[in-house]
DRENLUMLUM-21136 format. One line per field, with one value per residue (C-alpha): residue in one letter; residue number from 1; y, z, x. Coordinates in steps of 0.05 Angstrom, whole numbers. Each point is the difference from the previous one (the first is absolute). Layout:
<vofis>
type (A:...)
seq (NUM:...)
Y (Y:...)
Z (Z:...)
X (X:...)
</vofis>
This chain:
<vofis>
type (X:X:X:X:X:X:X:X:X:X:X:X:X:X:X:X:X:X:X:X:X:X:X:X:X:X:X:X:X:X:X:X:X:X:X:X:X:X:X:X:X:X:X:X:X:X:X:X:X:X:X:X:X:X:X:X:X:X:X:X:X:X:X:X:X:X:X:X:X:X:X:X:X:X:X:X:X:X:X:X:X:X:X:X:X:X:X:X:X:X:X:X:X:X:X:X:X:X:X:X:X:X:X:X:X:X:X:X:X:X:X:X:X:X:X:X:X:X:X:X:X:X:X:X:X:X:X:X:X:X:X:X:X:X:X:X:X:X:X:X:X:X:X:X:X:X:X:X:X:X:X:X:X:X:X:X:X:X:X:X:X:X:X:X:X:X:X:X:X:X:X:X:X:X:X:X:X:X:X:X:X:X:X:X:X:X:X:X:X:X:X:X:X:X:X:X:X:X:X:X:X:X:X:X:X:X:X:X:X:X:X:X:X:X:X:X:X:X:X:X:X:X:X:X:X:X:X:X:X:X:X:X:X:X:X:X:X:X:X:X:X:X:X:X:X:X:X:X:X:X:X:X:X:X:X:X:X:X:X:X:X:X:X:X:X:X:X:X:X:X:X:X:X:X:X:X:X:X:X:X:X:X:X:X:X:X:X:X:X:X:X:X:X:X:X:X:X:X:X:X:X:X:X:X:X:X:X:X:X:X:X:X:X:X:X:X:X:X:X:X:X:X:X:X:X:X:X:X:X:X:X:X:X:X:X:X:X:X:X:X:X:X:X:X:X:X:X:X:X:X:X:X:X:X:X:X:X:X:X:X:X:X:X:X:X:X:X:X:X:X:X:X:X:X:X:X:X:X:X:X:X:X:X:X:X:X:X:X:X:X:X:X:X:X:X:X:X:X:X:X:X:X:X:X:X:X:X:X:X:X:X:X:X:X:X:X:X:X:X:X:X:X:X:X:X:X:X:X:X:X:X:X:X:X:X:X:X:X:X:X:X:X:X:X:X:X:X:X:X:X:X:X:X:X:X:X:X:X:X:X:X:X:X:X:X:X:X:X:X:X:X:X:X:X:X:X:X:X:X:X:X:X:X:X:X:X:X:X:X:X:X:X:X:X:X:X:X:X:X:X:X:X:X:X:X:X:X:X:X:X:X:X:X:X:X:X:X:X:X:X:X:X:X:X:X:X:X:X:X:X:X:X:X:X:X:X:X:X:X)
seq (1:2:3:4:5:6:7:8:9:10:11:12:13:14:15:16:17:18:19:20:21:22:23:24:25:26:27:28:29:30:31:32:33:34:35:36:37:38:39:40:41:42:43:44:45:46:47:48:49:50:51:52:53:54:55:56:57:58:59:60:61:62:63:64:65:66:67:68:69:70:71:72:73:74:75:76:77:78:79:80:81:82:83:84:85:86:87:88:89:90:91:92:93:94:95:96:97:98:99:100:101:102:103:104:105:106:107:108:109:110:111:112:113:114:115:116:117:118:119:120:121:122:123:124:125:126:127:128:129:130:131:132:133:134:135:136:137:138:139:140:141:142:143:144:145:146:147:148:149:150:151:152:153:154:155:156:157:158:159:160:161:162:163:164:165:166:167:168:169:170:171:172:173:174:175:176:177:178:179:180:181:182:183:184:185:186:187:188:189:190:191:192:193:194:195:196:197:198:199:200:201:202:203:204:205:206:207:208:209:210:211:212:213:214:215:216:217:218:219:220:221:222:223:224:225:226:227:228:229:230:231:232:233:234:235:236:237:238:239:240:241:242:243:244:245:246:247:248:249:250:251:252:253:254:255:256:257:258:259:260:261:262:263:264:265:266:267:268:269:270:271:272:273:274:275:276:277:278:279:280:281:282:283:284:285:286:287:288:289:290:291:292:293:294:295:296:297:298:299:300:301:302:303:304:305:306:307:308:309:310:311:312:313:314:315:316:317:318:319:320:321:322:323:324:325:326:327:328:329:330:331:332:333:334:335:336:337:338:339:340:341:342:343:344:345:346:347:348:349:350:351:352:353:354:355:356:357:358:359:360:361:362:363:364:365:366:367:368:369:370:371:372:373:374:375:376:377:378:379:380:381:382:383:384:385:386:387:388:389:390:391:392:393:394:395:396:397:398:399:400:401:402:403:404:405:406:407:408:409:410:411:412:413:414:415:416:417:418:419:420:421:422:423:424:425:426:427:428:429:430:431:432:433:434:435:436:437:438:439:440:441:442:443:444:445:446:447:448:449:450:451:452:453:454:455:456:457:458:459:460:461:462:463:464:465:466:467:468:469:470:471:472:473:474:475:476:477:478:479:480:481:482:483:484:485:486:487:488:489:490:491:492:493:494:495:496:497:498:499:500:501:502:503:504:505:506:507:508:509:510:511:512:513:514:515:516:517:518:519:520:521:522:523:524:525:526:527:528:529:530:531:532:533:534:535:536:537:538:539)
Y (-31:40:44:56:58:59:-46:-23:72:15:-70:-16:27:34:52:-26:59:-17:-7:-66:-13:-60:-50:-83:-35:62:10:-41:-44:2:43:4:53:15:14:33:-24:24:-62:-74:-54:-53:-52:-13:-64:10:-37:51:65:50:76:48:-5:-72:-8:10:-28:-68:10:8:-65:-48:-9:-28:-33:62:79:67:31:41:71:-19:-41:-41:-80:-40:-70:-8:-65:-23:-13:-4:-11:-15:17:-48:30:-5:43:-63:-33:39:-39:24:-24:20:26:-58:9:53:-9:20:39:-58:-38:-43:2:31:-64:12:-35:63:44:-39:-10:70:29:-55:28:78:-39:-39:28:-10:47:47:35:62:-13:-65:20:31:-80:-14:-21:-57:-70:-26:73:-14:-60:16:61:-44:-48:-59:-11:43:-17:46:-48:54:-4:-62:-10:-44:-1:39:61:0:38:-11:44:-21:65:-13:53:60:51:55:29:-77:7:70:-44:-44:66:12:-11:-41:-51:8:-70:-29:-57:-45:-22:66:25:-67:13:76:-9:63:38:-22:70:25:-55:15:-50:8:6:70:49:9:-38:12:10:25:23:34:18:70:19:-25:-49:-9:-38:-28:-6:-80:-23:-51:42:-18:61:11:68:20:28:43:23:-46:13:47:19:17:41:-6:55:60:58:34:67:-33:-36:54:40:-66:6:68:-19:-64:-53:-35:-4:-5:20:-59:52:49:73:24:36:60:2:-9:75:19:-52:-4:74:4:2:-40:-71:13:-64:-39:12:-46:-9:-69:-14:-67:-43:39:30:39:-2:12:-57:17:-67:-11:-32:45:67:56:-35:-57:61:4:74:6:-26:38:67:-23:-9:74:21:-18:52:-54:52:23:-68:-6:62:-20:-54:44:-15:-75:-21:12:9:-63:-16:-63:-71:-17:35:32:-53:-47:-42:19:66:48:64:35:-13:72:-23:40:76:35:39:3:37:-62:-39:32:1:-77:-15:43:-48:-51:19:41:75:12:-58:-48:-26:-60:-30:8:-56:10:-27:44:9:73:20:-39:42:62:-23:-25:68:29:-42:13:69:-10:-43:55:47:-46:-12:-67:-1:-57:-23:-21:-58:-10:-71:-38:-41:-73:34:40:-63:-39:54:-9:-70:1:22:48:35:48:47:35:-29:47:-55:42:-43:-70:22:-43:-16:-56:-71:-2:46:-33:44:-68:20:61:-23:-72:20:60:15:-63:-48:-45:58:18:-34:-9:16:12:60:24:57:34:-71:10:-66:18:-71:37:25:-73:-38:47:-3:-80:1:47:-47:-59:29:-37:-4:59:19:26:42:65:-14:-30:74:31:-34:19:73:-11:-29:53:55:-33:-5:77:7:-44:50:-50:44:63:-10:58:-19:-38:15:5:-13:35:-19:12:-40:7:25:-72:-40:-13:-37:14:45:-51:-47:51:19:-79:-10:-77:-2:63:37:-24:-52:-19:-50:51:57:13:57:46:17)
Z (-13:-50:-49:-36:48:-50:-37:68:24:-63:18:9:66:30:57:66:-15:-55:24:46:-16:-51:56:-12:-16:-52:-68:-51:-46:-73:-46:-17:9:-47:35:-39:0:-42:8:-10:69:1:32:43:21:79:17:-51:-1:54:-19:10:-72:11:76:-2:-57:27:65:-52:-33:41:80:57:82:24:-21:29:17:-55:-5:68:28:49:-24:-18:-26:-81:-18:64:33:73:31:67:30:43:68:-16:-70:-38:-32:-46:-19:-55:-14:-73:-24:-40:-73:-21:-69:-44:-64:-42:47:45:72:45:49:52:-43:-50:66:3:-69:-11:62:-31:-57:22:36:-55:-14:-74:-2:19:38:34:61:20:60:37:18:25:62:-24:17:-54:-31:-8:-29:-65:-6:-2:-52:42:-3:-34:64:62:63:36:-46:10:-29:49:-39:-67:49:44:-7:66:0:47:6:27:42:22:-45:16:-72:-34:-9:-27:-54:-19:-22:-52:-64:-4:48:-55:-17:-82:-30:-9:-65:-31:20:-36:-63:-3:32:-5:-40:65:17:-71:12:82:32:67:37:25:-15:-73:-64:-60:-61:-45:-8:-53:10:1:-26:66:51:20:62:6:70:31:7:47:47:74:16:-32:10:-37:-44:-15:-79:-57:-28:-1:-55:-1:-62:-7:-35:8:18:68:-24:-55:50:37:-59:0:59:0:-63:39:-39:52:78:35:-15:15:-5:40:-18:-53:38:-42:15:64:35:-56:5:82:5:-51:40:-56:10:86:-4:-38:22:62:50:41:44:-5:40:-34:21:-57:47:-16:11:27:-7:76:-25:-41:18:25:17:45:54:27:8:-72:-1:38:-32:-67:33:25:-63:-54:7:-13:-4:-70:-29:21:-37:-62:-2:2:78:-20:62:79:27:28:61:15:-41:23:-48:45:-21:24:73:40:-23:47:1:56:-32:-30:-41:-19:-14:-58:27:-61:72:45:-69:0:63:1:-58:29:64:-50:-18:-79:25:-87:-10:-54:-78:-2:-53:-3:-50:-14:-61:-50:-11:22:52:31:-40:29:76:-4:-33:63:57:-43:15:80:10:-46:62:54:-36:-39:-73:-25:-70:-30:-45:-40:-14:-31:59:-16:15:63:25:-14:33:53:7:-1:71:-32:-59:21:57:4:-39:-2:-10:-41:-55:43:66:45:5:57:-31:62:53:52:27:-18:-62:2:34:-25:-79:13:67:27:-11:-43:-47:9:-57:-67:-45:57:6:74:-39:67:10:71:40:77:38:63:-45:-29:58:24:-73:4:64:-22:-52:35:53:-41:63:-20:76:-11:-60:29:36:-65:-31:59:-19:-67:10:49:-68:-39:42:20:-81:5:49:-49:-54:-67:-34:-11:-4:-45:-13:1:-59:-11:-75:-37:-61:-31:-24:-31:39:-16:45:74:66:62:5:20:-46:-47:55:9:41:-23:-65:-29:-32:-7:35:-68:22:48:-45:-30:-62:-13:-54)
X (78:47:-48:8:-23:-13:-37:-48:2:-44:-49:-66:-21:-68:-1:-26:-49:-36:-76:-2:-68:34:5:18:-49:-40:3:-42:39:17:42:72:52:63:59:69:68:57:36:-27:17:53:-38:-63:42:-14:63:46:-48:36:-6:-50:-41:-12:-16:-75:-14:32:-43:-65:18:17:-4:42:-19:0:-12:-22:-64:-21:43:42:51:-44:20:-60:-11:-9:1:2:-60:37:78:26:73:38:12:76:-11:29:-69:-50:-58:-51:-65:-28:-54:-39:-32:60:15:54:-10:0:-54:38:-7:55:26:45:61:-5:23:63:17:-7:53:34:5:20:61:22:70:-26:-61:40:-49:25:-40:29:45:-63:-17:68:-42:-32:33:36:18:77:-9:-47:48:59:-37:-1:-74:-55:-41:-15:5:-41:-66:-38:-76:-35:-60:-32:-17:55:68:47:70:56:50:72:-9:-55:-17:-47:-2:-29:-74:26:42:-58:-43:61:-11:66:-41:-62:-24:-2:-17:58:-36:7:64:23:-48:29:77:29:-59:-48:13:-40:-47:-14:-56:-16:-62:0:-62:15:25:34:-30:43:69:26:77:14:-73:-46:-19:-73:-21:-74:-38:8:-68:25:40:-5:-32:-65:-4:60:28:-46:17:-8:72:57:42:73:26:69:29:-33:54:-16:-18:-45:-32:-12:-43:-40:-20:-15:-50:-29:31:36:-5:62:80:35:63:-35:4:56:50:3:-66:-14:-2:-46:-53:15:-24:-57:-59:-33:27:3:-51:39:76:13:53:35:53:36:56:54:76:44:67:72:49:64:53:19:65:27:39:-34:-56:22:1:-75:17:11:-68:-36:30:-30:-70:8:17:-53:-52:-61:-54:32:5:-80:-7:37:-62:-50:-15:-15:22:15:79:23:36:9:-3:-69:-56:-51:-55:46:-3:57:6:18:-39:41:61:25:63:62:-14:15:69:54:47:-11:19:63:10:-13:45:59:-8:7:65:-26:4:-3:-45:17:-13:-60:-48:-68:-36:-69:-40:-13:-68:-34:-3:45:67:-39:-4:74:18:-41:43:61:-7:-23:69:46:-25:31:64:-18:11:-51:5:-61:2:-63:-15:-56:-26:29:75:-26:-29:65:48:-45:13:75:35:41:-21:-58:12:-66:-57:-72:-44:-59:-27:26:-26:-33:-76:-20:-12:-55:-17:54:56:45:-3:27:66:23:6:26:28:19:65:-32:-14:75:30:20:-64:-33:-49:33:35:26:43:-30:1:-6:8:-36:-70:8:-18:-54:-26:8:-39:-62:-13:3:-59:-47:-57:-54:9:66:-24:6:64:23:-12:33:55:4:-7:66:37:-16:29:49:20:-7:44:52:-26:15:-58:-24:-82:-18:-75:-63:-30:-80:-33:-46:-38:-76:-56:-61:-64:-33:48:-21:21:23:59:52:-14:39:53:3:69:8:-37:41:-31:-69:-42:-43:-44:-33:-8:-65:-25:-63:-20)
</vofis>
């Protein structure tokens, strides 16, 4: 998923420290909590909604077959009540939970499921998650507009959903917990058409209320959501408009409880180190990489050596610094939270010699003139500034070009217009916690073209049958040799060197001493940033 990092290094997350006395299943219910945004959200449409402000607040409002155990990435059934896999990985079959009801009252029947991944694959919704259900029998053909019918979805009955694939995928119960697989009522997507996303109904944990555009949205609890026990507050309230650092004072004087925007930047080193707010300020990792792309198929960099002797160059541990330490040095694709990362894996050193020496194998004893695009919102000028300087010392004279994203993100998309690309502010944040994800968008060949988001033009034909084969060992006993795998791939990219990882950035943000729950409920890896039907406040 493509969000603004900056933005989600300053999110809603809670140190794995904070007293873990606020287990599941405590916390009395009742009360609402305001949470600040400076800017209002697009849509709560869960077949459109895709960036970071939006995410949760989809997962809060409507729900899908499957989701995650509470502040991890262990699947679990949501609307499902049960499913069973075929042997040969081909046949997914869903029972449902009976009695669910939508917002408006009606009951959730199996033929909601397949209207609604209908719907997301509609070339007409537009929905940016379509291509993740390319898997699904009959995929080409609602793309093409030949029918608006999957041929792999059939509803044997009211509580029965049966998928046919074309071929295994490991990653497809992973699919059906994304929002993009979210089911609606087909009644009031047609009431709404394209304002359904203003007027979301869906039968997750809580409804809307109200919406006032560009003033506030305010949820209510559902008091017929599947699980009694949650959510635990009786509303939440989103105020749209409220400038970081002013949110920030009204905190301080108890007027609201969370910073959707997290802590002001200019700010952050003051409140981090006063000893006064050490309660409140709180820490999370998440699935991220902030890499550099380097264009495989233009010159310098279609020489691997080239490569590498950029990767030796960028002194990472001063870009972390230029954030205020809000986040680890990267090494490889993989996020450490992530399966298949490998831990033993020690990357290329920072050694501006070997870089020369590397580049004067390559045939550049005085280096050479590049571009470096990066959008144009701080800090990202800063840390481009900062590798500017890094690649100056090995002989490469980088020019930076400063873009609002929507032109970084089309350079990137064209296979030969952007050299090097440092991804800050578009960098990558998993979709679900599947290594998968982390190569196909971005690192494999179907990434790899025009308007694509494979920036490094890297298509390795080698990588992209093992990649084709992990994901088709669909039997849970090959699991951990599935992840083996995986963890092959990625080095194996390294060794290729199309990036640079620089990062994996952590957030920070406060709250209000009222607000409890268990700490990953706030450092939620799927519900980003905040898991709000679990949350709970004292007053």
């Amino acid at each position: 998923m493509q969000r603004n990092w900056i933005v989600l290094v300053l999110l809603v997350g809670f140190i794995m420290t904070w007293p873990w006395s606020a287990v599941a299943g405590e916390g009395k219910k009742g009360g609402t909590i305001t949470i600040t945004y400076k800017d209002d959200v697009v849509t709560l449409d869960p077949a459109i909604g895709y960036d970071w402000q939006n995410w949760s607040m989809i997962k809060s409002l409507f729900s899908g077959l499957m989701d995650y155990e509470p502040g991890t990435t262990a699947l679990t059934p949501d609307l499902a009540e049960s499913y069973s896999v075929s042997d040969d990985g081909l046949i997914y079959t869903f029972k449902l939970r009976s009695g669910v009801k939508f917002h408006n009252g009606r009951e959730l029947v199996a033929s909601d499921v397949k209207y609604s991944i209908e719907r997301t694959v509609n070339p007409e919704t537009q929905s940016p998650g379509q291509g993740f259900y390319n898997m699904i029998k009959g995929f080409d053909d609602v793309v093409a507009g030949k029918t608006e019918r999957l041929e792999g979805i059939e509803t044997s009955d009211e509580q029965t959903v049966v998928f046919e694939l074309s071929r295994p995928d490991a990653t497809f119960l992973h699919l059906l917990a994304l929002n993009f697989a979210f089911i609606v009522p087909k009644e009031e997507v047609e009431k709404w058409g394209a304002d359904f996303g203003k007027h979301p109904v869906g039968s997750g944990a809580f409804k809307l209320k109200e919406w006032k555009l560009g003033q506030s949205i305010e949820w209510v609890r559902n008091p017929d959501y599947h699980f009694p026990d949650r959510p635990k507050l009786d509303g939440v309230i989103f105020e749209i408009g409220q400038e970081p650092t002013v949110a920030l004072m009204r905190l301080q004087r108890g007027e609201v409880d969370i910073l959707g925007d997290g802590i002001p930047p200019a700010r952050f080193v003051q409140i981090k180190n006063d000893p006064k707010y050490k309660d409140q300020i709180v820490e999370g990792g998440q699935l991220h990489t902030g890499y550099v792309t380097m264009n495989v198929r233009m010159e310098p960099f279609d020489d691997a050596r080239v490569r590498k002797a950029v990767n030796m160059a960028i002194n990472k541990d001063r870009v972390v610094k230029i954030i205020n330490n809000r986040a680890v040095v990267a090494n490889q694709p993989l996020p450490p939270a992530m399966p298949g990362y490998d831990p033993d894996y020690e990357g290329y050193p920072y050694d501006p010699e070997q870089a020369k020496d590397l580049l004067a194998e390559a045939g550049y004893p005085d280096g050479f003139e590049t571009e470096l695009w990066t959008m144009n919102v701080d800090p990202n000028p800063r840390i481009a500034q900062s590798m500017q300087q890094n690649l100056a010392a090995i002989g490469i004279k980088a020019d930076i070009l400063n873009q609002s994203q929507g032109p970084v993100i089309a350079a990137g998309g064209e296979p030969d217009q952007a050299p090097m690309i440092w991804s800050g502010g578009m960098a990558w944040i998993a979709d679900y916690p599947d290594p998968s994800n982390f190569y196909g968008p971005i690192l494999g060949c179907g990434g790899a073209v025009k308007g694509g988001w494979n920036w490094a033009w890297y298509c390795n034909e080698e990588i992209e049958k093992m990649a084709t084969k992990a994901d088709s060992m669909s039997d849970p006993a090959q699991a951990e040799k599935r992840i083996d795998l995986w963890r092959e791939i990625f080095i194996k990219i390294m060794d290729d060197a199309p990036w640079a990882p620089i990062f994996n950035e952590q957030r920070f943000t406060m709250h209000s001493p009222r607000v409890k729950g268990k700490p990953s409920y706030f450092v939620d890896p799927v519900h980003i940033p905040i898991n709000y039907e679990n949350i709970y406040v004292e007053d």
